[in-house]
C-alpha positions in Angstrom: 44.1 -0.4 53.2 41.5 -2.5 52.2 39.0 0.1 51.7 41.8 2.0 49.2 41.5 -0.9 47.4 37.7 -1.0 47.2 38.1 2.1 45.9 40.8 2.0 43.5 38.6 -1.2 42.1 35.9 0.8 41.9 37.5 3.5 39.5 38.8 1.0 37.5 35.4 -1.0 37.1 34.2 3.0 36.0 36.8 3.9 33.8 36.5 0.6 31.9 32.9 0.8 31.3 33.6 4.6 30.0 36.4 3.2 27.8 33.9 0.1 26.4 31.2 2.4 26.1 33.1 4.8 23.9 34.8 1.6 21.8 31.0 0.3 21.1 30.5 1.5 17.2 27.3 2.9 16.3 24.7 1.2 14.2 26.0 0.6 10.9 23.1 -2.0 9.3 21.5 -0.6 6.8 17.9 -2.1 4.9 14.9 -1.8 3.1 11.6 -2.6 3.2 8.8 -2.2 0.3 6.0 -0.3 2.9 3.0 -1.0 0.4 4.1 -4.3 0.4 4.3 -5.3 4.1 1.0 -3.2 5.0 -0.6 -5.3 2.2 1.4 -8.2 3.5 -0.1 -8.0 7.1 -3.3 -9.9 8.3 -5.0 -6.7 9.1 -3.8 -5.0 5.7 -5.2 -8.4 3.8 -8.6 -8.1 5.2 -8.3 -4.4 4.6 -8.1 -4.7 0.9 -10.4 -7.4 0.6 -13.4 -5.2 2.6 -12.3 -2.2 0.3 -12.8 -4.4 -3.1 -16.3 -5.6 -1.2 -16.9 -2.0 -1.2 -16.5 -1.3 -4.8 -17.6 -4.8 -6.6 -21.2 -3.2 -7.2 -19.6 -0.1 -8.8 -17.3 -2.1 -11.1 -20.3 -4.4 -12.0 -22.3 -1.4 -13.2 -19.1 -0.1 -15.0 -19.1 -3.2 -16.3 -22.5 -3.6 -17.3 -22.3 0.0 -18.9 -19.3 -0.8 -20.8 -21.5 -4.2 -22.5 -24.4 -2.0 -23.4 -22.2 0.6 -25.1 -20.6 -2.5 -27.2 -23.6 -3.8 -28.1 -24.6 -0.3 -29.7 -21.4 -0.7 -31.6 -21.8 -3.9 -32.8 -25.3 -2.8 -34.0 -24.1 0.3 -35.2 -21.2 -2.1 -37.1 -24.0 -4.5 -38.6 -26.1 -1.9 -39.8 -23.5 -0.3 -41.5 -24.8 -1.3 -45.1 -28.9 -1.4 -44.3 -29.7 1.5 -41.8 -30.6 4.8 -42.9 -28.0 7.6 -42.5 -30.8 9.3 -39.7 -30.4 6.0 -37.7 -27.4 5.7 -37.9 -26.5 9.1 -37.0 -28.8 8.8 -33.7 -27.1 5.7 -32.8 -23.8 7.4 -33.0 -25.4 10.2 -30.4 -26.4 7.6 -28.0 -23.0 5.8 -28.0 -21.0 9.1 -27.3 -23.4 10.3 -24.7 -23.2 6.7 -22.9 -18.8 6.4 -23.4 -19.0 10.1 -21.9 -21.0 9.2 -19.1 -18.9 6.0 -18.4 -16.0 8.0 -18.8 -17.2 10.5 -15.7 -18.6 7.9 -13.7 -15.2 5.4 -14.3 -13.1 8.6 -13.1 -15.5 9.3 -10.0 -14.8 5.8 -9.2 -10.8 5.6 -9.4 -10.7 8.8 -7.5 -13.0 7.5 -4.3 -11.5 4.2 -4.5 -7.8 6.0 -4.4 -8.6 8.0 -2.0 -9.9 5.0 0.4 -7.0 3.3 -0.3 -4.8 6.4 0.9 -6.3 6.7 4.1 -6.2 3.4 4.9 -2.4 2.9 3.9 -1.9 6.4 5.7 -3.1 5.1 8.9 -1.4 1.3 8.2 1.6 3.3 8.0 1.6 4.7 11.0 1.5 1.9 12.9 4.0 0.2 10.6 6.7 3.2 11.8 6.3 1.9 15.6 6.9 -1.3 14.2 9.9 -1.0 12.0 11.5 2.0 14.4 11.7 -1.4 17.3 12.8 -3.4 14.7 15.6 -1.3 13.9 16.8 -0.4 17.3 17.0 -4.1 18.3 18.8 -5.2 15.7 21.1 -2.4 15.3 20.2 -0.9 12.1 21.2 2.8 10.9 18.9 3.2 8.2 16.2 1.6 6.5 14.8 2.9 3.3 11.6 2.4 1.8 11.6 1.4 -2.0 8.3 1.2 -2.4 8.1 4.8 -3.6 8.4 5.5 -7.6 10.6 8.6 -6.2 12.9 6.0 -4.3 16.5 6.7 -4.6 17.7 2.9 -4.9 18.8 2.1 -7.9 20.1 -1.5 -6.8 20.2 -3.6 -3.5 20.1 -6.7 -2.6 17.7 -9.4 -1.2 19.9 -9.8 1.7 19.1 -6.8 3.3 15.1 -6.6 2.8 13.4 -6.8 6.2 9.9 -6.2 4.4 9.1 -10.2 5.3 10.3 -9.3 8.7 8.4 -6.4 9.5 5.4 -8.5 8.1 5.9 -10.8 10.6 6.5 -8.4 13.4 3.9 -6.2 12.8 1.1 -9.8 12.8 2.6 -10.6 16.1 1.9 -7.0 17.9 -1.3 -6.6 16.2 -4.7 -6.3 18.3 -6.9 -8.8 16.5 -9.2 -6.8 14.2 -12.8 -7.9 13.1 -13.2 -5.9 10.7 -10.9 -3.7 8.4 -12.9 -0.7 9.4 -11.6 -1.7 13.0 -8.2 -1.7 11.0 -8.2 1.2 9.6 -11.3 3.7 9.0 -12.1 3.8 5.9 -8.5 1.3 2.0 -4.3 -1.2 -0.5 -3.8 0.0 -2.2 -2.0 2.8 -4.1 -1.3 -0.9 -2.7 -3.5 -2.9 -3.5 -5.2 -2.1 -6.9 -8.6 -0.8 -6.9 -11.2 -3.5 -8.4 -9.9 -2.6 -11.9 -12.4 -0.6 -13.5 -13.2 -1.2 -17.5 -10.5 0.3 -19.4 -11.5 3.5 -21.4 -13.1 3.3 -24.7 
């Protein structure tokens, strides 16, 4: 008798944890984090961006420098407008478009390294970021998180209340290796987010 009972208990215990199983509702949360943001955000991402504008302060202080002397041409070319001989002024003229063009070419070689540093770094942040916010999501029950960091981003509104980006920030500090370096990081840039060390703007 008593082992019927055992048993009997036992089916019940079963068909109770089938029934409780089947009655627990799926994920439902859903959030959104800006990626750029929180791998910018991040103590290894910081020091990422700061060794990648290291990188390219010479280069922007050449543009830079470039950019002055082609100004001062102008505001010589300017002064002389009324005592300079036509000749003169026509060679300084030449030497003013031949530097802008040259700026141009060497401003645009720039942007593109610097962009394309700042890709692969974010590329590889971003895979690590992924491990982060999939444990992040399956703890705390969410069902979808969406990245609006994206110009292509489908949000059109949400709220504050569901942005884990500050989270995943958090998160992602506490499970990170210390790093010291950004090359340890990441091999090689934040940034589309960080921005580049802004280059002169075109003339």
């Amino acid at each position: 008798m008593k082992k019927i009972c055992l048993i009997v208990f036992v089916l019940c215990c079963a068909a109770g944890s089938v029934i409780f199983a089947q009655n627990q509702a799926p994920p439902t949360k859903v959030g959104i984090i800006n990626i750029q943001a929180a791998i910018i955000g991040t103590q290894e991402g910081q020091k990422a961006a700061a060794d990648l504008q290291a990188r390219y302060e010479p280069i922007r202080k050449e543009l830079e420098k470039k950019q002055n002397e082609i100004q001062a041409l102008r505001d010589q070319l300017a002064r002389g407008a009324n005592t300079m001989s036509e000749e003169a002024k026509e060679a300084l003229r030449r030497e003013i478009d031949q530097k802008t063009r040259a700026w141009n070419r060497d401003s645009e070689d720039a942007s593109a390294d610097f962009q394309a540093d700042q890709q692969k770094i974010l590329q590889t942040f971003f895979e690590r970021m992924q491990m982060v916010i999939d444990k992040y999501a399956r703890d705390n029950g969410y069902a979808l998180i969406l990245d609006i960091s994206s110009e292509q981003s489908p949000v059109i509104y949400a709220t504050n209340a569901i942005d884990i980006t500050n989270d995943i920030i958090a998160l992602y500090d506490k499970s990170a290796p210390p790093a010291t370096s950004a090359t340890q990081a990441a091999p090689s840039a934040a940034p589309t987010a960080a921005k580049p060390a802004a280059a002169p703007a075109k003339k």
